[in-house]
N, C-alpha and C positions, 0 to 999 in steps of 0.2 A: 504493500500500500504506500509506503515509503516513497521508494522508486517510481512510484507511479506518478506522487503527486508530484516529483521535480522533475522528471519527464513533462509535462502539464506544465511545469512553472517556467520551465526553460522554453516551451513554445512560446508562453507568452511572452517573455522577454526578445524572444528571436523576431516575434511579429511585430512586438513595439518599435526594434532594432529599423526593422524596416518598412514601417510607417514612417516611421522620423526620418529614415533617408527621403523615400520617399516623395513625403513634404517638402524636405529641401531640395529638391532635384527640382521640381514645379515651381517651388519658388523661385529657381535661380532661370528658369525658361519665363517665366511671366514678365521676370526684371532684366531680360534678354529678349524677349519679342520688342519689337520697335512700338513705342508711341506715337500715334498719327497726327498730325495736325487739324483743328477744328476743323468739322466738312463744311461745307458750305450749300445749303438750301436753296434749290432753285422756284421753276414755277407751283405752285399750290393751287391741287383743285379744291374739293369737298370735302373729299374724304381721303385722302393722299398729298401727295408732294414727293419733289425729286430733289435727293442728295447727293452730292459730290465729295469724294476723297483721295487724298494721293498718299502714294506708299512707295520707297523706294525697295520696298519687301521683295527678295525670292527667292523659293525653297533651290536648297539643293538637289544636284544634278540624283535621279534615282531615290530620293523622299515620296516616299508613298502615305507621309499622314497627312491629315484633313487641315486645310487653311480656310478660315473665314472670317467674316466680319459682320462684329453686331452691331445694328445702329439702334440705341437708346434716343426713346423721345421723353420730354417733358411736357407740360403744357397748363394753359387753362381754359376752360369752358368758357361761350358766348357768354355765358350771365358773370366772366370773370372774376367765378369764385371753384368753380366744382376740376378741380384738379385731376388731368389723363396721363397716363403714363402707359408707356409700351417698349415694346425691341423685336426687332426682326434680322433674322440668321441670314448674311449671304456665303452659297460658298464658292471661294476666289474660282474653283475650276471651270464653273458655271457663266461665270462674268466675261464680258469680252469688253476690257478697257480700253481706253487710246494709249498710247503708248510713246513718249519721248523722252531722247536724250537729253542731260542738263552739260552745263560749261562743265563739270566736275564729269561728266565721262558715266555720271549713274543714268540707270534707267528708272523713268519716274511714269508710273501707271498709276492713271485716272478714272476711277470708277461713277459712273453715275445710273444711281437706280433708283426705284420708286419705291417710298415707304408708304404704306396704307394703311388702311383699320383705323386713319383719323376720325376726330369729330370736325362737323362745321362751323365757322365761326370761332374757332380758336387757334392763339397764340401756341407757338411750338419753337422748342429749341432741341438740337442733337446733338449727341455726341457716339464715336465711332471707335471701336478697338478690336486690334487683329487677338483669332484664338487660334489656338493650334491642339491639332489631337480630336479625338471625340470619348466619348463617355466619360469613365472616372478616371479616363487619362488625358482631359482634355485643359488645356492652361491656355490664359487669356494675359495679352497684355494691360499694363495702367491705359486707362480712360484717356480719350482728347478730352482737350475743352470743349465748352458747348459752342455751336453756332451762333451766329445770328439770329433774331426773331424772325418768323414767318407767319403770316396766318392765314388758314385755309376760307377758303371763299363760301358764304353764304346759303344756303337752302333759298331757293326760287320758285317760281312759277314753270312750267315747263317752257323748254322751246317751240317753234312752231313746228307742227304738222310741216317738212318741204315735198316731201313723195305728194304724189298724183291721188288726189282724192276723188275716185270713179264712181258712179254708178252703175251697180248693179242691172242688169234688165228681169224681171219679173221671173221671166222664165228659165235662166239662169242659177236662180238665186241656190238652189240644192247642190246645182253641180257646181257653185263654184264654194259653197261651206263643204263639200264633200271632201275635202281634204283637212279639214278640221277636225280634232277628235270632238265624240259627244252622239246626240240624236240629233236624227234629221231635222232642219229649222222648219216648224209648222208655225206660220202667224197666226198673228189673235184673228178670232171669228170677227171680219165684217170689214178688217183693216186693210185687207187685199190693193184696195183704190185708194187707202191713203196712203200708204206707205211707201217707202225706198230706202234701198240698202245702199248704203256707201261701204268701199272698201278704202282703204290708205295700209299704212306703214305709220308705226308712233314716234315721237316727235326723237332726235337724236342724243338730246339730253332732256332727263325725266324730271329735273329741278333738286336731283339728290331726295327724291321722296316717291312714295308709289304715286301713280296717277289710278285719279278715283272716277274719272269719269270724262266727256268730250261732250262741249257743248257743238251745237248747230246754228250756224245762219244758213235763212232760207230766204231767196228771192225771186219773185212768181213773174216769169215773161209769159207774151202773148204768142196766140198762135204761130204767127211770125220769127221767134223769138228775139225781141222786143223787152226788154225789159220794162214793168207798168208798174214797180212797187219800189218799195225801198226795200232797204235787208232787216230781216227780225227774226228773233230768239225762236227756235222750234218750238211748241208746245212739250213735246217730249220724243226725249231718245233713249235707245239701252243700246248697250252692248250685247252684241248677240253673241262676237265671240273676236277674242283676243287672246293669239299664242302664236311662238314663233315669230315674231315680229311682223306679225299680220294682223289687222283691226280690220272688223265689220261692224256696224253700229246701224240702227234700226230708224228713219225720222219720221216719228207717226201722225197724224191729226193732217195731213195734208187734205187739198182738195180733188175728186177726184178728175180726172181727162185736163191736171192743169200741169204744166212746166215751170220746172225750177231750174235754177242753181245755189250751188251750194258752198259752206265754207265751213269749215271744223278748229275746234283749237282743243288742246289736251289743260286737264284740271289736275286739281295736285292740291293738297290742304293749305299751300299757300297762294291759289288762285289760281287763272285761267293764263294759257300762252299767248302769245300772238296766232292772230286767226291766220289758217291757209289759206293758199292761192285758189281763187272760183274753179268749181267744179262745173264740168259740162253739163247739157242742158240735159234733164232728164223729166220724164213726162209719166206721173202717176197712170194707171188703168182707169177707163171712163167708169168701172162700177157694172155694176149691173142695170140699173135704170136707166143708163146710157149710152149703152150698146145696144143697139137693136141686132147688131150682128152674133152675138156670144151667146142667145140661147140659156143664159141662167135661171137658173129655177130652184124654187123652194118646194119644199112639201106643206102641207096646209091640211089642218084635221079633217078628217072623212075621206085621205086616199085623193092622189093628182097631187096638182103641181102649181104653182105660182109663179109665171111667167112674166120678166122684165124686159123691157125693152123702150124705143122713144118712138113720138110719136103714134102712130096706129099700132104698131106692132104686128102690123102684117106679115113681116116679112120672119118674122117668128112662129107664126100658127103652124101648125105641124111640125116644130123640130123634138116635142117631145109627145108622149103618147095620155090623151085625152089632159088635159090642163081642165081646172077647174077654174083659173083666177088669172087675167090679164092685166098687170098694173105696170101702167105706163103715164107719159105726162097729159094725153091727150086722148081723151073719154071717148067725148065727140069722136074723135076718127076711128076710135075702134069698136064703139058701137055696130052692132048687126054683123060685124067679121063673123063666118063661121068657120069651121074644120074641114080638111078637105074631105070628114066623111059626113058633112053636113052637119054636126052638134052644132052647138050655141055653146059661147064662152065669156064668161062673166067678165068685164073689164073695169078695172078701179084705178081710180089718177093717184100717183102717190110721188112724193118727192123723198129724193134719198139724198143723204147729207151724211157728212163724215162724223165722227163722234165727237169730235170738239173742234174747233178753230179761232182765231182770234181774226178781225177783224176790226177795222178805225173809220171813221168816217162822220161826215154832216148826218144830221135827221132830217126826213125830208115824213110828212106826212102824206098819205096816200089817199086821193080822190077818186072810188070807185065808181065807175061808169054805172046808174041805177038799172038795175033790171041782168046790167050785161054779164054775170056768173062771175065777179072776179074782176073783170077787166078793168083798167088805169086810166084817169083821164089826163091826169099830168104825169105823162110818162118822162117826161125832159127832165123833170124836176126833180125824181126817184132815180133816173139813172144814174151813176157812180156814187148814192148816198145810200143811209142805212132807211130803209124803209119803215114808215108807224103804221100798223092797221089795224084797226079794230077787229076783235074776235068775234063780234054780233053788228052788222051794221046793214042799217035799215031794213024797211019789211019783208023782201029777202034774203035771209042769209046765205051766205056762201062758204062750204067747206074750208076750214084756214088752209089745207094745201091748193087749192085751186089760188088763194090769196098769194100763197108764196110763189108759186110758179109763173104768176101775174109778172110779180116783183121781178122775178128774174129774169123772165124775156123783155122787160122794162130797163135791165142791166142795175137791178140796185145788188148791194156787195152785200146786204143780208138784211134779214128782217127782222122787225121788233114787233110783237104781238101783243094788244092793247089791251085789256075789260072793260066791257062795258055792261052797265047794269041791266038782267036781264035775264033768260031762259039757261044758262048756263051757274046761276046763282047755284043752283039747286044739283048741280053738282051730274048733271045730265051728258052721258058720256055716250059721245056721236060726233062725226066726224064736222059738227059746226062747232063743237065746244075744244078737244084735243088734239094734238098733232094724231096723225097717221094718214090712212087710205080712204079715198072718195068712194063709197059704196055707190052713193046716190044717181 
């Protein structure tokens, strides 16, 4: 037991022995690695910056241990109180310095590389020292001095949208998300004719923060394309889908069979970018009430269909098999149409309109011709204003969609529906008191 313990005691002395060398062999390489001179800081973005150091350091010929260099940062936060500190590993084999001769015949290599992991808004100093070795045999020289102050740039707004901000064509729209992961894009019930898909690319710099969202300018030329409006805020957009550095965004509440263009800017919690360059002219789907050529149709309780279309909608009768309901803008013309197998088919005037839009304009009150179902006496006066009509006026009333259809082959930009005291008090639900379909 004896022996045993000073066999035991002699190891530990033999590994104290060489610990302590050890130590001193590292320490005498630490205080033999060269000390570098303060680096020097160049441009500073966000969250990075580039530093500069020179070393007339190099390894011998046949040295196979590791050389690199840690750059220590200091720093303090935008509210210059909340203290950052960090260090990042280079190793020299990796680097590809410039490289020149000095008067003295040494070779002096120039390292410049970027440190990151900063905050924005704050002051930064560095300091740089060469190590040598890796793991528990790895020794560092004494520290430079710190640099000069730098301080990284700001949190922004994003940049602008410069990619080409396209439209979509209607019938594209699957095949061209089809390379997108996800399910197929199915729009909301009914938004078909307002809506358009833009595609772009997101803006080059994102403001150092996520981008939350892309607003819309939207401005409505004439058939001609003719520009007839100024530019205004979408009602609403989503993002249908964003990856890969490909944006598709959805602009809904449009009007339908009308032409735009358009212009996009990216959002970011510190505000919106600069708007992009106009987007080509692109033209919503007339709808279904406005096509008389598309044959749309609904189903309708008791079996058949409900047929849209303008005018008579003759040119509709037989695209689908027995229709119950013809609703188009003009009653009149479609009265007495029948089927080519001879039936009769019910026809109702109805105007269809997008779910929301905004519109501006004069009030112009509207003088309906007595007797004439609707009709306008001062049509000069309603066109390009917002229309006022009353919901009950005089001893014949007239359906309120027959009233708006008035207005708009009158050319006013929308209508405002008035009360007036009367049959409608009582709460009488028929197409003189509600928006919907002219049975009558």
């Amino acid at each position: 037991e004896r022996r045993r313990r000073e066999r035991k005691n002699k190891k530990k002395k033999n590994f104290a022995s060489w610990q302590a060398a050890n130590a001193f062999d590292q320490k005498v390489m630490e205080l033999t690695l060269p000390t570098l001179k303060p680096p020097e800081p160049g441009e500073a973005g966000r969250r990075n910056a580039t530093v500069a150091w020179r070393t007339t350091f190099e390894k011998r010929e046949g040295d196979s241990g590791k050389v690199a260099f840690e750059v220590e940062w200091e720093g303090k936060g935008k509210d210059g109180e909340t203290e950052t500190k960090g260090m990042q590993s280079f190793d020299m084999s990796a680097l590809k310095p410039s490289v020149v001769t000095s008067p003295t015949s040494h070779v002096v290599r120039t390292f410049t590389e970027t440190v990151t992991e900063l905050l924005p808004s704050s002051l930064y100093h560095f300091t740089v020292r060469l190590c040598y070795g890796s793991g528990e045999d790895k020794v560092c020289g004494i520290r430079s001095g710190s640099s000069t102050l730098v301080k990284t740039k700001p949190e922004s707004a994003p940049f602008a949208v410069t990619s080409n901000v396209t439209p979509i064509e209607p019938s594209r729209w699957n095949e061209e998300l089809a390379s997108f992961e996800g399910e197929t894009f199915v729009p909301k019930h009914g938004t078909d004719a307002t809506l358009v898909l833009l595609k772009f690319s997101p803006p080059d710099d994102d403001g150092g923060l996520p981008i939350d969202a892309y607003d819309v300018l939207v401005r409505h030329a004439d058939d001609h394309g003719k520009f007839d409006g100024d530019w205004a805020a979408a009602d609403e957009v989503d993002v249908i889908k964003n990856e890969e550095g490909r944006v598709v965004v959805g602009v809904h509440h449009l009007l339908p069979g009308s032409t735009y263009s358009f212009r996009v800017a990216a959002v970011n919690s510190v505000g919106a970018g600069p708007w992009s360059a106009d987007s080509p002219l692109a033209s919503t789907s007339k709808g279904h009430s406005s096509d008389a050529s598309d044959g749309g149709h609904d189903h309708v309780p008791g079996g058949g269909h409900v047929l849209h279309g303008r005018g008579s909608g003759s040119r509709l009768l037989g695209k689908t098999n027995d229709p119950k309901v013809l609703v188009v803008d003009d009653v009149e013309g479609a009265v007495g149409q029948t089927m080519p197998g001879g039936s009769k088919v019910d026809a109702w005037a109805a105007h269809w309109s997008p779910k929301g839009f905004k519109s501006s304009g004069e009030y112009a009150a509207v003088e309906e011709v007595e007797g004439g179902g609707g009709a306008i006496q001062n049509k000069e006066e309603v066109n390009g204003r917002i229309a006022v009509v009353k919901r009950l006026g005089g001893p014949n009333p007239v359906p309120i969609v027959r009233k708006v259809l008035a207005c708009q082959r009158a050319g006013a930009v929308a209508v405002v529906v008035v009360d007036k005291t009367g049959r409608c008090d009582g709460g009488s639900f028929d197409q003189y008191c509600v928006y919907g379909a002219d049975r009558g």
